[in-house]
Steps between C-alpha positions, in 0.01 A plus 500: 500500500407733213726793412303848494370661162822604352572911474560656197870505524533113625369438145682504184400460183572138373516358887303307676292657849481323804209310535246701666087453550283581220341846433136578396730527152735188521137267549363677180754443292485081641143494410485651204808204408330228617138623376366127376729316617426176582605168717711618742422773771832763572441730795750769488682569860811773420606613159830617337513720250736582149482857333592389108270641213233462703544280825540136601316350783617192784245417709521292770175240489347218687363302279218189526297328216207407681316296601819389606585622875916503340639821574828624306714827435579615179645821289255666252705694255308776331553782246309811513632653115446930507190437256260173563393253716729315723575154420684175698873467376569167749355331840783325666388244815742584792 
């Protein structure tokens, strides 16, 4: 079961957020990451999230590389810097 979208006070600077499903924001900032990527298809389900200088991103994914009917879950790691696009820092298979 996923956690609720965490308050302000459950969430400190440097820690991690329960996972929690995507805003209208959260699915931006995955896009925008994986804008061209190809191969492999990640469909974000909840997302964690890490205020640094700027803010890391876990999402939770189910992934598939069609045509293949294989389904698998995976971690897509993401950085969102203050200034610039956001970019894939690691995809882990779960």
């Amino acid at each position: 079961m996923l956690n609720q979208a965490p308050t302000q006070e459950a969430t400190l600077v440097g820690g991690w957020s329960p996972f929690h499903p995507l805003t209208t924001q959260d699915q931006e900032i995955f896009n925008q990451a994986l804008q061209g990527f190809l191969g492999v298809i990640y469909t974000p389900n909840a997302v964690s999230t890490q205020i640094v200088a700027g803010k890391n991103y876990r999402y939770k994914c189910t992934a598939s590389m069609p045509p293949s009917d294989v389904i698998w879950e995976a971690i897509v790691e993401i950085y969102a810097p203050l200034t610039g696009k956001p970019h894939i820092t690691g995809i882990t298979r779960i």
